[in-house]
Every structure is written in structure tokens, then in C-alpha cells.
PAVEXKOL-427258 format. One record per residue (C-alpha): chain; y, x, z. Coordinates in nm, 4 decimals, decimal comma, padded with zeros to 6 digits. Layout:
  unit        yy        xx        zz
     A         Y         X         Z
...
This chain:
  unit        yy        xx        zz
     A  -00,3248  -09,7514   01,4847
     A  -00,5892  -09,5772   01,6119
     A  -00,8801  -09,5252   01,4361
     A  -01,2719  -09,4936   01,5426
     A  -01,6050  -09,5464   01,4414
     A  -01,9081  -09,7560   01,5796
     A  -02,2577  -09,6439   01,5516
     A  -02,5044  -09,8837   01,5616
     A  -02,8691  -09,8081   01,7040
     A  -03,0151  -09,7827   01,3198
     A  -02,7433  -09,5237   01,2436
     A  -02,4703  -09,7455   01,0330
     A  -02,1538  -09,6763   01,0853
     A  -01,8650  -09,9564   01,1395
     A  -01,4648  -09,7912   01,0924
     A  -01,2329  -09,9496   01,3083
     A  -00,8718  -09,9706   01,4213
     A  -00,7100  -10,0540   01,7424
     A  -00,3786  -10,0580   01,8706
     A  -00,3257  -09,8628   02,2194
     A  -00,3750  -10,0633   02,5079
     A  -00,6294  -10,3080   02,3580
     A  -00,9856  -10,2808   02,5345
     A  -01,2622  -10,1114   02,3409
     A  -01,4355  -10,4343   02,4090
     A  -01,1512  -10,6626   02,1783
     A  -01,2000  -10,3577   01,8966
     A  -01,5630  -10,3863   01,8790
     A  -01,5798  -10,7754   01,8577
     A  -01,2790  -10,7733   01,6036
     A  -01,4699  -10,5468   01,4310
     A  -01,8122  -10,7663   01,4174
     A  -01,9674  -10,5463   01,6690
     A  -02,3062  -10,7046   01,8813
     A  -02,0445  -10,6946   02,1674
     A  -02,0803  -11,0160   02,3693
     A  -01,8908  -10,9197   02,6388
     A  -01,9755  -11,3089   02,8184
     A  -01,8117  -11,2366   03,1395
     A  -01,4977  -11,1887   02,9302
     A  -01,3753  -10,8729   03,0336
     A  -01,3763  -10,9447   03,4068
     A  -01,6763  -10,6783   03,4529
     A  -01,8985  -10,9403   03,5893
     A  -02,2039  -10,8543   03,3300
     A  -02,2791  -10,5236   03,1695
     A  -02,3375  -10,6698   02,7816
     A  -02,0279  -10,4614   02,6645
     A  -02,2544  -10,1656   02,7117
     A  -02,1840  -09,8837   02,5193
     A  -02,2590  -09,4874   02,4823
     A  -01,9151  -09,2820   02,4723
     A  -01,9381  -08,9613   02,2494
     A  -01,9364  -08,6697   02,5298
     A  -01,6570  -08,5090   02,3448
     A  -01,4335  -08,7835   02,4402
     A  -01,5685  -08,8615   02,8214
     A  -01,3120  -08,6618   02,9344
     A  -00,9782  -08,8247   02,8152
     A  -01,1553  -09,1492   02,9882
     A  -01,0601  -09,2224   03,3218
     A  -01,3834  -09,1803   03,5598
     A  -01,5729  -09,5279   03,5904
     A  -01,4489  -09,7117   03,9200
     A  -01,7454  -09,7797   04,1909
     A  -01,7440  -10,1505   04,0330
     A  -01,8080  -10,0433   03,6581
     A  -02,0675  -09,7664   03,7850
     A  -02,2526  -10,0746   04,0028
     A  -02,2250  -10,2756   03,6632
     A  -02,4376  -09,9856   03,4545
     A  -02,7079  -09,9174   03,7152
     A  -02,7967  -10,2902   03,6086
     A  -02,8561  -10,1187   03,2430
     A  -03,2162  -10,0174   03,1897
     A  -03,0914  -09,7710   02,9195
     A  -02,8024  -09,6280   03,1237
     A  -02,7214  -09,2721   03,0273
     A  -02,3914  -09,0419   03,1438
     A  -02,2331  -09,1447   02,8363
     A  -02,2342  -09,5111   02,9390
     A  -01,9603  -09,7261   02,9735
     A  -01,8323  -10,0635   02,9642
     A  -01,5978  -10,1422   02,6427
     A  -01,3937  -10,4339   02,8800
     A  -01,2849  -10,1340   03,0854
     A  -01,1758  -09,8707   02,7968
     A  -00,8262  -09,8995   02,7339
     A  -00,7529  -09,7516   02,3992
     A  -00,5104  -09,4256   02,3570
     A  -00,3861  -09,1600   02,1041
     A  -00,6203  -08,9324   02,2980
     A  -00,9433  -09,1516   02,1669
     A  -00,8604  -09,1476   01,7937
     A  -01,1798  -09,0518   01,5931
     A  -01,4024  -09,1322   01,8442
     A  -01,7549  -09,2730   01,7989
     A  -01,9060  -09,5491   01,9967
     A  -02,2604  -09,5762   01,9954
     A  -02,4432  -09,9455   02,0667
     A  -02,7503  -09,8766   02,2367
């Protein structure tokens, strides 16, 4: 299992666990996480938004042209951003902290 932690935007702090290969987006709503995620994964809408701690940006593959054309739809886009139906959970992001904008 992997464990990691979701921040919401008042500061609380959700623990979670997923196994590798499931999609930061499956976590979060497992997890009772504002995560609606209504195009189901297929990166169609951007309301899996989340903010990636910068620590762990790097052992993220880069966002493909798709997902980056999905987040300049997000008003509140930042460098951290990403979409949870396209994070693939690894050993490499145990401990990591999503934030929900």
C-alpha cells in the first residue's frame, strides 16, 4: 500500500492508501474526496483538479499536450496542477500530499 495525504482548501487533512497502478483520481473518491471526476477518467473535463506537492512533481511523468489543454480550462491553474485521472500511483509517490484547490 501506498500511503498519502489529502489537503483540503480549509487545511484538513484526509490519510489515504492506494495500491500502485490505481489513478490518484479512484484514491481520492475512495477516500471521500470532492473529486467528481464526471468525464470518468477519460480527461474530457478538468474536475479532478488537483495541486501536486512540488517535492513530488518530479517522479510524475510530464503532463501530455491533452492534460496541459485540460488545466488551461482551470481558472486557478498553478505549476503544481494536475489531473488525478492521469496520476498513476507508485512507490516513488508514498507520503505525498495532494492539495484540493
Amino acid at each position: 500500500m501506498i500511503a498519502l495525504r489529502f489537503q483540503a482548501a480549509n487545511g484538513a487533512i484526509t490519510t489515504a492508501e492506494a495500491q500502485p497502478g490505481e489513478t490518484l483520481l479512484r484514491v481520492g473518491q475512495r477516500a471521500g474526496q470532492p473529486l467528481e471526476g464526471t468525464c470518468g477518467g477519460q480527461m474530457a473535463c478538468a474536475t479532478c483538479h488537483v495541486l501536486i506537492d512540488p517535492a513530488y512533481l518530479d517522479h510524475l511523468p510530464a503532463p501530455s499536450a491533452e492534460e496541459e489543454d485540460m488545466l488551461d480550462l482551470v481558472p486557478d491553474a498553478t505549476r503544481s496542477s494536475r489531473l488525478a485521472c492521469q496520476i498513476v500511483m507508485t512507490e516513488r509517490l508514498g507520503n505525498m500530499v495532494v492539495r484540493l484547490p
